[in-house]
PLY file of the C-alpha trace (Angstrom):
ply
format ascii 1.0
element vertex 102
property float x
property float y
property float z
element edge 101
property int vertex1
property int vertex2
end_header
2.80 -66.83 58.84
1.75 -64.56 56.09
5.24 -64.79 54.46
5.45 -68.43 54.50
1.74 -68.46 52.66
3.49 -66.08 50.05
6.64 -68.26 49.60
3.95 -71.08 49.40
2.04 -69.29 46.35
5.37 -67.98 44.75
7.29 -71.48 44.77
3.72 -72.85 43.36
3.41 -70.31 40.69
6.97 -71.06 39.48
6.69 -74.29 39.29
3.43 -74.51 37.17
5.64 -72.00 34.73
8.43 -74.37 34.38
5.91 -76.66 32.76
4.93 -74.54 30.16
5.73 -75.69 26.87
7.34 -72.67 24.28
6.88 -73.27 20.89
8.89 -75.02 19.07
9.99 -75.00 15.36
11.74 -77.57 13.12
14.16 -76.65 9.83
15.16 -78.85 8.21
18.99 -79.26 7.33
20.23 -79.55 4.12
23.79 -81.04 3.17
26.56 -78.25 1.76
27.37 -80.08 -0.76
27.55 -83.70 -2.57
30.54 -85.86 -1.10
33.08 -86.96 -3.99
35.38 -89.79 -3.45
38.71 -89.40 -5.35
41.65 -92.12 -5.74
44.70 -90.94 -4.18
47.52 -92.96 -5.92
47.24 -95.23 -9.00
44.94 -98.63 -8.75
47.60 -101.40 -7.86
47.12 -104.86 -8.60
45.78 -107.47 -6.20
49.26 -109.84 -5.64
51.12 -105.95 -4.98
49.13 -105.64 -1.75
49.84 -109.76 -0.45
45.67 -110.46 -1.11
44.70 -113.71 -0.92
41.69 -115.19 -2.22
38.96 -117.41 -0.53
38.17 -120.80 -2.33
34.02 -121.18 -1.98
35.03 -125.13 -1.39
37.64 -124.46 1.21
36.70 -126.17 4.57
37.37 -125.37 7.98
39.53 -127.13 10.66
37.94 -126.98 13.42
39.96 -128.78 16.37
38.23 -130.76 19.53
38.19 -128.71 22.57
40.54 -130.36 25.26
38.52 -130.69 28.94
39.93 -128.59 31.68
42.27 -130.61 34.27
41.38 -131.67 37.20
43.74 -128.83 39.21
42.09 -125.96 36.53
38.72 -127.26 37.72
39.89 -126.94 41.84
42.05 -123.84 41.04
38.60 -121.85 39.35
36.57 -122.98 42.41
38.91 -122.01 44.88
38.91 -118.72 43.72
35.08 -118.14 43.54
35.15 -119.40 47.19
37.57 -116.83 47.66
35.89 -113.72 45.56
32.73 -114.59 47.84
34.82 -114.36 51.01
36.00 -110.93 50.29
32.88 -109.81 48.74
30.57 -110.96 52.00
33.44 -109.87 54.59
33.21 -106.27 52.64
29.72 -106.14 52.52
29.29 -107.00 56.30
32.35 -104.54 57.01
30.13 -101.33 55.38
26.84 -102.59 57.09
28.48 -102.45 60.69
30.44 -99.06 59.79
26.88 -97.50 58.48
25.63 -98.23 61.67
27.80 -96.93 63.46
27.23 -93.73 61.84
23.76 -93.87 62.93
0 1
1 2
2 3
3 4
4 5
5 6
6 7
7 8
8 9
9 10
10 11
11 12
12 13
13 14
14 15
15 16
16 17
17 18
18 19
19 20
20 21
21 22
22 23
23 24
24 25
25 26
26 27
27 28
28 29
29 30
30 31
31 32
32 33
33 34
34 35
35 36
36 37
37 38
38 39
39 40
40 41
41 42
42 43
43 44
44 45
45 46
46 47
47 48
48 49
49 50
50 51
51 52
52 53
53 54
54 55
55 56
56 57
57 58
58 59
59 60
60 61
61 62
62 63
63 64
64 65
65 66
66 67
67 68
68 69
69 70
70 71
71 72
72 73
73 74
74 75
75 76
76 77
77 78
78 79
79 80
80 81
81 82
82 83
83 84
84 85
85 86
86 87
87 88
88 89
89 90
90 91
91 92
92 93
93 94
94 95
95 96
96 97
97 98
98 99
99 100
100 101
């Protein structure tokens, strides 16, 4: 009995000292040394490198989207059916072997 009262007093004592805060101080960093970008080959021109400008006044095409078939429409629904099939018959499947385990 007396033992268990001391690992009682020594687990509390070592817990109230993990929650004491140790000082803390903050440097602050400084950078080695200013970055320096440098060209590695000779400026080339624009039309070397197959650029192409933007015109400001150039317009979009934007195309109408076409409405999914009829069969795309059954084919996307058949599969949901089927994704919550498997997804139920799974779930039920780890309920009944969790209780087993119990």
């Amino acid at each position: 009995m007396r033992r268990i009262l001391l690992l009682g007093c020594l687990a509390v004592v070592l817990a109230a000292r993990m929650g004491a805060a140790t000082e803390q101080t903050v440097e602050a960093l400084t950078p080695p040394g200013e970055q320096e970008v440098q060209a590695i080959s000779p400026p080339t021109e624009q039309g070397d490198q197959g650029v192409q400008g933007v015109e400001a006044a150039a317009q979009q095409q934007v195309e109408t989207q076409e409405p999914a078939s009829e069969a795309s429409k059954v084919a996307t629904k058949v599969g949901h059916v089927a994704l919550g099939v498997t997804a139920a018959a799974i779930t039920l499947g780890t309920t009944a072997a969790m209780l087993l385990f119990l």
